[in-house]
C-alpha positions as CSV (number, residue, x, y, z in Angstrom):
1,X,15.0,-23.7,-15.1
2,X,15.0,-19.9,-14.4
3,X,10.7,-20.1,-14.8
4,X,11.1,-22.8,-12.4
5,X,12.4,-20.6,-9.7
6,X,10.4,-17.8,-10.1
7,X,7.6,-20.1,-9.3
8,X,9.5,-21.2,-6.1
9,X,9.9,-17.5,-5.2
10,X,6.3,-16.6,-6.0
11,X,5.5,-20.0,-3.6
12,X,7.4,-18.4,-0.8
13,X,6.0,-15.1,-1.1
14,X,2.6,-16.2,-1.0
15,X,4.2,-18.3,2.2
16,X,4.1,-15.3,4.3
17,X,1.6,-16.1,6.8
18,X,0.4,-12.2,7.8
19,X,-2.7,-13.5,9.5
20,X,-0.7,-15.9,11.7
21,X,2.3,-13.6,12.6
22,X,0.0,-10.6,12.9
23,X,-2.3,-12.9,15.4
24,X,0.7,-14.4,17.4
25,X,2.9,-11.4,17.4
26,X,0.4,-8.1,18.4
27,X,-2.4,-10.6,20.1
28,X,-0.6,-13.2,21.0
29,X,-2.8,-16.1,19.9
30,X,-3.1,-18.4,16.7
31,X,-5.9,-16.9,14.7
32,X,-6.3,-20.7,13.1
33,X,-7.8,-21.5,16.9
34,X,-10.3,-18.7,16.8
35,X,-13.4,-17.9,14.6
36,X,-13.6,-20.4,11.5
37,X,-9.9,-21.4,11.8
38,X,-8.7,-20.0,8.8
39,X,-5.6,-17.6,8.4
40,X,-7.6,-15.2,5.9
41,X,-8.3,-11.8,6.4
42,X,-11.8,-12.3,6.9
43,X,-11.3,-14.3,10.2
44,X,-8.6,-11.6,11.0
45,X,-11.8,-9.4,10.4
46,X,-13.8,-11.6,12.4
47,X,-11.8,-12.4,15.7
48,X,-9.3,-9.0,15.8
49,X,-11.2,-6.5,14.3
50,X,-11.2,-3.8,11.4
51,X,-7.7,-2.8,11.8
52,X,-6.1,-5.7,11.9
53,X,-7.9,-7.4,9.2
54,X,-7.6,-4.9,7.0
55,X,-3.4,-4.9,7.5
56,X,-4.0,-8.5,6.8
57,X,-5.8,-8.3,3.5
58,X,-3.2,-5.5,2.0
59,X,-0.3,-7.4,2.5
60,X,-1.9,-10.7,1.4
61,X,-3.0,-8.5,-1.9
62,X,0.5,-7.6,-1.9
63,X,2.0,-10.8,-2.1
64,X,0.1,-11.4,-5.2
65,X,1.5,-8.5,-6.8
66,X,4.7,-9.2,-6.0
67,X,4.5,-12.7,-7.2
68,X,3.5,-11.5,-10.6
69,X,6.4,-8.8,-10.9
70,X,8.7,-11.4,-10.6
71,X,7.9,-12.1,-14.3
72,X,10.1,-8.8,-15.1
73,X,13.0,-10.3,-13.8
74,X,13.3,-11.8,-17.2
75,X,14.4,-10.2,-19.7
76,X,11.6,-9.0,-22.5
77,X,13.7,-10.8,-25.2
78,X,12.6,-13.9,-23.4
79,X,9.2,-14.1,-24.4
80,X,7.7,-14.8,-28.0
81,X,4.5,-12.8,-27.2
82,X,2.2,-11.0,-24.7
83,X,0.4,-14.5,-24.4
84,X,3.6,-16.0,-23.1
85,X,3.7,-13.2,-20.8
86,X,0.4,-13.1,-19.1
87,X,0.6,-17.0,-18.9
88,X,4.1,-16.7,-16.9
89,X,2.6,-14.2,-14.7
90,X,-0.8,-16.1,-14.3
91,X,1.3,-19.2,-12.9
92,X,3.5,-16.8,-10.4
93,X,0.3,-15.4,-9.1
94,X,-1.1,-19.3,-9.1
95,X,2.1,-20.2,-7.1
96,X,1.4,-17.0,-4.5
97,X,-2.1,-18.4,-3.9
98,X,-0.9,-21.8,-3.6
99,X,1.9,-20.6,-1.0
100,X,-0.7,-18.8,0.5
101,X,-2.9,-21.8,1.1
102,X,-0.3,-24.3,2.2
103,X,2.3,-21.9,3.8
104,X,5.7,-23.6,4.1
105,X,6.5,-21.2,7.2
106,X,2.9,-21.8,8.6
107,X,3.1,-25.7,8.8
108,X,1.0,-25.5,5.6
109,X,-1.8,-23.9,7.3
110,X,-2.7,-21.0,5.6
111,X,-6.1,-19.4,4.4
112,X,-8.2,-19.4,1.0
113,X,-6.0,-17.3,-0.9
114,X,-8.8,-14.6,-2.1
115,X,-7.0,-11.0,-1.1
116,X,-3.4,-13.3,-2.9
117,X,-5.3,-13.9,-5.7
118,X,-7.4,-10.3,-6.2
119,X,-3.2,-8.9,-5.6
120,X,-2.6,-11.5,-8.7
121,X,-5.2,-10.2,-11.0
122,X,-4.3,-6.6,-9.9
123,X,-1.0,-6.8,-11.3
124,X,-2.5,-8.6,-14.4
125,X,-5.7,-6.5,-15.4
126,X,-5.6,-3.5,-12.9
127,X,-9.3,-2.6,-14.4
128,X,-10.6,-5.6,-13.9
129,X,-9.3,-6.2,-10.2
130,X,-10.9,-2.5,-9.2
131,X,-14.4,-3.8,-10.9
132,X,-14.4,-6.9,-9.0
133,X,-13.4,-4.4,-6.2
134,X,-16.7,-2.3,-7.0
135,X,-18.6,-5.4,-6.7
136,X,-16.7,-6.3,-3.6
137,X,-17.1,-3.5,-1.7
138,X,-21.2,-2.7,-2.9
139,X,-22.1,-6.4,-1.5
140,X,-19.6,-5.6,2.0
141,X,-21.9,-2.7,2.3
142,X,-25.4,-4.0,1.7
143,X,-24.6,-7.1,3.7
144,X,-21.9,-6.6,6.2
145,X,-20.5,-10.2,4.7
146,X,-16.9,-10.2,3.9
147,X,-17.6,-14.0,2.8
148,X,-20.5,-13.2,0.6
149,X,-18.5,-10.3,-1.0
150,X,-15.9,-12.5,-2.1
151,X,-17.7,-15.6,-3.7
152,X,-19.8,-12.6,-5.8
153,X,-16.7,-10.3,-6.6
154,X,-15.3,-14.0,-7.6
155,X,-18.0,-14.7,-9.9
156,X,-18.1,-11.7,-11.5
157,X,-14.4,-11.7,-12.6
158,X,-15.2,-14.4,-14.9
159,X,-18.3,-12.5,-16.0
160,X,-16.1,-9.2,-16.7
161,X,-13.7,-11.4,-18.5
162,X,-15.3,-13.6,-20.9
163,X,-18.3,-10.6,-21.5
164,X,-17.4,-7.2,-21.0
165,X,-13.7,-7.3,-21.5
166,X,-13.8,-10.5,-24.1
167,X,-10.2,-11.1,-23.3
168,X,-9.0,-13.2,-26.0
169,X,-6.6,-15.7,-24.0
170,X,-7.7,-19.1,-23.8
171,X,-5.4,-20.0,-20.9
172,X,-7.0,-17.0,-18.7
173,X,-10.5,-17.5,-20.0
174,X,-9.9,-20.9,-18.4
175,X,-8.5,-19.5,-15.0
176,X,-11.1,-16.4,-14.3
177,X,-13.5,-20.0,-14.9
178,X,-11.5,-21.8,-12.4
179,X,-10.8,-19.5,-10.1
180,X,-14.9,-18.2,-9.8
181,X,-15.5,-22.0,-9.0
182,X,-12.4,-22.3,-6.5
183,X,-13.7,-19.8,-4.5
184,X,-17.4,-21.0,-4.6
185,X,-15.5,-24.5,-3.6
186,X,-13.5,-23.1,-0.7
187,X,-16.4,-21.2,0.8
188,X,-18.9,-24.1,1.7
189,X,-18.9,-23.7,4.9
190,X,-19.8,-19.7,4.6
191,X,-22.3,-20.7,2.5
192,X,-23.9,-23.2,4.5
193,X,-24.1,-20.3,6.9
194,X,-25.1,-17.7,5.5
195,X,-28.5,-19.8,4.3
196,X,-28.7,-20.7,7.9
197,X,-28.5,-16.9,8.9
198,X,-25.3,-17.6,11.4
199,X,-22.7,-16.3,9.3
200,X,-20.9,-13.6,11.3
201,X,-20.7,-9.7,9.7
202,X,-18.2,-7.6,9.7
203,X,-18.8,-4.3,12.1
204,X,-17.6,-1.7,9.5
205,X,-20.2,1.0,11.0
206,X,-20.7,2.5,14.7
207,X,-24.1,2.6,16.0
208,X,-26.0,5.3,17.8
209,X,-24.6,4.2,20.8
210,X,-21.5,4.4,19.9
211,X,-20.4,0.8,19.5
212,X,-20.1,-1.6,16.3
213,X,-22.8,-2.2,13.7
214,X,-24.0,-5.3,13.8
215,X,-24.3,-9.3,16.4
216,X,-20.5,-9.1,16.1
217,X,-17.7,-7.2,18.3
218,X,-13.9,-8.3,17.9
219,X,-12.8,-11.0,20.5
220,X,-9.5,-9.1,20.7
């Protein structure tokens, strides 16, 4: 019963729609009817710009923290082993994401859960979440492409996991698996795009003229 909760509370965490307040309350528009519809910090990126995206994608991370340190509420008495543990706080962060996703204050329209689920595996394994942040960041600065950044720095996790760090947990053996393919899943779309060469960038540099890097300058 009291695990049960938890995962409500890590559900409603992950509920707080950032992108859509952020969008409706500074902008005044719904970013899910601008850009690629999603309420992600990469269309917050996309449509508002730097600033706002990035206050987007550190509060979503944050959420998936916070989801995962509800696992302290409980007592350490309470669990049999450190496997116990991690799969308690692998669900909570699960439950984040899945709040995240399918926001109960949002009408359960949310976004795809990657900066949730990076805050998730942050609190879990912080040295793995700042490799997969290595990765992140070196393909965001070769390519501009917030999406493409992801779906790698998603890929590797699993690689880091099963290879370099040879965690021994079948359980989260299972999920860095999963999650590597839920990502690849939920970004289609982007990839469709970015083999078609219209997949927007983010402007993360200023040109010689003084304006943004890059075919793409905030709508807002």
């Amino acid at each position: 019963m009291t695990e049960l909760l938890l995962l409500i509370g890590a559900y409603l965490i992950g509920s707080f729609a950032t992108a859509v307040w952020v969008s409706k309350g500074v902008f005044g528009i719904d970013i899910r009817e601008h850009g690629s519809g999603n309420a992600g910090a990469t269309n917050t990126f996309r449509v508002l710009g730097p600033k706002a995206g990035t206050f987007v994608m550190l509060v979503d991370m944050l959420k998936g923290v916070l989801a995962v340190r509800l696992s302290y509420l409980l007592a350490a008495s309470f669990y049999d082993s450190p496997e116990q543990l991690i799969n308690l706080q692998v669900g909570l962060g699960l439950a984040a994401v899945v709040g995240h996703i399918f926001p109960i204050w949002a009408n359960f329209r949310g976004g795809k859960g990657i900066a949730t689920l990076f805050g998730m595996v942050l609190a879990i394994q912080p040295l793995v979440a700042l490799c997969c942040v290595g990765v992140f960041l070196m393909i965001l600065f070769l390519t501009r492409y917030v999406s493409l950044s992801s779906i790698i720095a998603s890929i590797a996790f699993p690689v880091l996991i099963l290879f370099i760090f040879r965690e021994q947990e079948v359980f989260y053996r299972i999920f860095a698996i999963a999650v590597a393919l839920m990502v690849v899943l939920t970004h289609q779309k982007n990839i469709v795009r970015l083999l078609r060469g219209s997949e927007s960038k983010v402007p993360i540099f200023k040109n010689r003229k003084g304006g943004k890097d890059g075919e793409d300058t905030p709508t807002y």
